[in-house]
DOZAMAR-873164 format. One record per residue (C-alpha): residue in three letters; x, z negated, y negated. Coordinates in steps of 0.25 Angstrom, whole numbers, padded with zeros to 4 digits, always signed. Last residue first. Layout:
BEGIN
alaXZY
...
//
This chain:
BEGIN
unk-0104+0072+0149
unk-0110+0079+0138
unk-0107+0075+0124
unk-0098+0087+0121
unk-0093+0082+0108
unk-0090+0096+0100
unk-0075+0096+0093
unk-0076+0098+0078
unk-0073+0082+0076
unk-0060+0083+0086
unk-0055+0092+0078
unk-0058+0084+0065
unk-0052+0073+0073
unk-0040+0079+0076
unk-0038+0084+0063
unk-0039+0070+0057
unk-0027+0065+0066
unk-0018+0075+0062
unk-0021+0075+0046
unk-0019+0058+0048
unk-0006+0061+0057
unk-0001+0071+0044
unk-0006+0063+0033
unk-0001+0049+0038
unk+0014+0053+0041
unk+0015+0060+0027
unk+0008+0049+0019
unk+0017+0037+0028
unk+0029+0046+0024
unk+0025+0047+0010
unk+0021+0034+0008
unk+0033+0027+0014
unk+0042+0037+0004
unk+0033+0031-0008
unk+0035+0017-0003
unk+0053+0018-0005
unk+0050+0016-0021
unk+0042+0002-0017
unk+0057-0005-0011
unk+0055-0019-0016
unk+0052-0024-0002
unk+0042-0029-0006
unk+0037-0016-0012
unk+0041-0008-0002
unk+0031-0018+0010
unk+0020-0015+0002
unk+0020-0002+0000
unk+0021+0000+0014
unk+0010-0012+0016
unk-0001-0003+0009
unk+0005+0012+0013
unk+0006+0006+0029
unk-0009+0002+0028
unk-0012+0016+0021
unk-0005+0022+0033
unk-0017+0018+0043
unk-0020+0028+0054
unk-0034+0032+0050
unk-0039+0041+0059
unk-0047+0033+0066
unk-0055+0041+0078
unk-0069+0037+0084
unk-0075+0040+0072
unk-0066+0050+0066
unk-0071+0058+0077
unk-0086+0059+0070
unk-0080+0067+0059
unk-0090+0067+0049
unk-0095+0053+0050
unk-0080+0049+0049
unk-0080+0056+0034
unk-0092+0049+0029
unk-0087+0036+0035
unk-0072+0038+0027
unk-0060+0035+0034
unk-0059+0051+0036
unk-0057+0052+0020
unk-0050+0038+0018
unk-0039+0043+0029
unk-0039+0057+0026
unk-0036+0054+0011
unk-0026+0043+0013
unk-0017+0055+0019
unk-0019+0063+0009
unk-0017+0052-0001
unk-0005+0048+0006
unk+0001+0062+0006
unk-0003+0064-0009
unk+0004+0053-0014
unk+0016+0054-0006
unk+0018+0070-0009
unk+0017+0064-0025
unk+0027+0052-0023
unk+0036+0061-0015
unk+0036+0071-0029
unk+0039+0059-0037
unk+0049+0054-0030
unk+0057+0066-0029
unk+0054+0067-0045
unk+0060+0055-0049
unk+0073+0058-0040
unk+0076+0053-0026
unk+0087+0044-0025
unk+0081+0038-0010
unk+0072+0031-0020
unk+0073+0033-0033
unk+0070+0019-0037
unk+0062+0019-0051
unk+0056+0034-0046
unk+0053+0028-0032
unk+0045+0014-0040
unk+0037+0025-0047
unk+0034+0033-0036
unk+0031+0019-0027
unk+0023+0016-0038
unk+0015+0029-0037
unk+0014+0029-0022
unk+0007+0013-0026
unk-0002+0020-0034
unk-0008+0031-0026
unk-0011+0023-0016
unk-0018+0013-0024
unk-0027+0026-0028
unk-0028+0030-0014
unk-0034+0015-0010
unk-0043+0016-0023
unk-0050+0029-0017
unk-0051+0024-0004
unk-0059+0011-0009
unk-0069+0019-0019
unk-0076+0026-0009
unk-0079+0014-0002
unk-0081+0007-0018
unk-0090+0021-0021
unk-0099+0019-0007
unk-0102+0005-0009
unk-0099-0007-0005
unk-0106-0020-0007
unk-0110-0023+0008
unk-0106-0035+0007
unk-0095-0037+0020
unk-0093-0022+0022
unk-0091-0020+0006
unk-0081-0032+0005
unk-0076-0027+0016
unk-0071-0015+0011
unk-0068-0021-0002
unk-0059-0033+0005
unk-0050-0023+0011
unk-0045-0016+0001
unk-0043-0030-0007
unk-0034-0032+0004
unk-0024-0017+0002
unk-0025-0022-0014
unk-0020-0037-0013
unk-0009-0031-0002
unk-0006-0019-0015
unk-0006-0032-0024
unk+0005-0039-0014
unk+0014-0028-0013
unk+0012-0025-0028
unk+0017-0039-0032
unk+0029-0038-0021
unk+0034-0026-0027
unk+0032-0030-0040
unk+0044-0045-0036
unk+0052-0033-0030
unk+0055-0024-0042
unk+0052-0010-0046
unk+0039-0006-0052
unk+0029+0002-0045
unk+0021-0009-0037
unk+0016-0016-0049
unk+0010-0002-0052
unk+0005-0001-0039
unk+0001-0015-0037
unk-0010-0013-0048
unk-0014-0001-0043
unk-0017-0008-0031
unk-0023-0021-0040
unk-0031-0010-0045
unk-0035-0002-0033
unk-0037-0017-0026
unk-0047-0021-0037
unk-0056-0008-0038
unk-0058-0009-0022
unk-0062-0025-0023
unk-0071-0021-0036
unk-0078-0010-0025
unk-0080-0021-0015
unk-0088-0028-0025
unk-0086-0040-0029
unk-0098-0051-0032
unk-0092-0063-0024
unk-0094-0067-0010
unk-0088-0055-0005
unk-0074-0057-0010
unk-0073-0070-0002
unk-0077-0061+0010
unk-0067-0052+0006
unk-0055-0060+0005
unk-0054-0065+0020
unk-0056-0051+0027
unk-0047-0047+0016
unk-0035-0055+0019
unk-0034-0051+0033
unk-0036-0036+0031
unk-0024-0036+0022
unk-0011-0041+0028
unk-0015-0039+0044
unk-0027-0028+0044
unk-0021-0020+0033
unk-0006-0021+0039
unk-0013-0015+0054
unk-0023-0005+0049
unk-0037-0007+0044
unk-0043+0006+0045
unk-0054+0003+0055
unk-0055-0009+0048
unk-0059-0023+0051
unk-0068-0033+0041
unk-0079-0033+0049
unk-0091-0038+0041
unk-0102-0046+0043
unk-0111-0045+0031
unk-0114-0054+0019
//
């Protein structure tokens, strides 16, 4: 097997601490055995899903059960990246494959916290209230996930030689993780949705910023003469 260097350019400071750290160690037992890193992508999106739902009903003793599944999900999202890096068993579909199951988790656990809101009413707001924030949250962190996975992607920073030298990514999708697990231990899930749409909103508007800067400076000629 390879060498690998399990480090991330996008590995922010929660993923490097609580889920980085088990993965490193997990993965090279994973690798002796015949899974693949797509199978290790298909089982985190389920055991996502699965916390979701877990997730979306009232009562502390669920809450702590889909902050520990949603930890078990964030860590196998590790190990299938360096699963493929260390056996070279990744393919193009699982890289594609791995955003796409993240968004879908995503999409999920806003659900949960909808359905928990409409259980709770938060700040007194009615079904539909929610249920409208719910769908500007939604979109807002799927735009703003978009832009990440898009510009992330090594097709796209081939295309834009400043992104190269520049990180753009300015890790929210850490904070969304550990957010939603910190209101479910704390038994308080129906205020997550308000978490998410101000992270979303924040992150949308620096990430558009920052990534219009770089297109700018991508249309700029380098003078090479000095």
């Amino acid at each position: 097997m390879k060498k690998i260097n399990f480090s991330r350019p996008s590995d922010s400071f929660f993923t490097h601490i609580f889920a980085r750290s088990v993965s490193v160690h997990l993965t090279p037992v994973v690798a002796k055995t015949s899974i693949t890193p797509l199978q290790v992508t298909i089982l985190g999106l389920i055991i996502g899903l699965f916390a979701a739902c877990i997730g979306s009903v009232s009562g502390w003793a669920y809450g702590i059960l889909a902050a520990i599944l949603i930890e078990l999900s964030h860590i196998l999202d590790c190990v299938d990246g360096e699963l493929a890096r260390l056996t070279g068993k990744g393919n193009p579909f699982a890289a594609s494959l791995d955003p796409i199951s993240d968004r879908i988790k995503d999409t999920a656990v806003i659900i949960a916290a909808f359905i928990q809101g409409t259980l709770v009413s938060p700040f007194g707001l009615s079904d539909s209230t929610i249920a409208f924030v719910a769908l500007i949250t939604m979109g807002l962190w799927l735009c703003y996930m978009y832009i990440v996975d898009a510009f992330l992607n090594p097709a796209r920073r081939k295309l834009l030689p400043s992104i190269t030298n520049k990180r753009i990514y300015i890790g929210l999708y850490d904070l969304f993780v550990y957010g939603s697990i910190f209101f479910w231990l704390t038994n308080q899930f129906e205020y997550f949705l308000f978490f998410v749409l101000v992270l979303a909103s924040f992150g949308v508007v620096i990430q558009i910023l920052r990534l219009k800067k770089i297109l700018m400076l991508d249309q700029v000629p380098f003078n090479r003469e000095k």
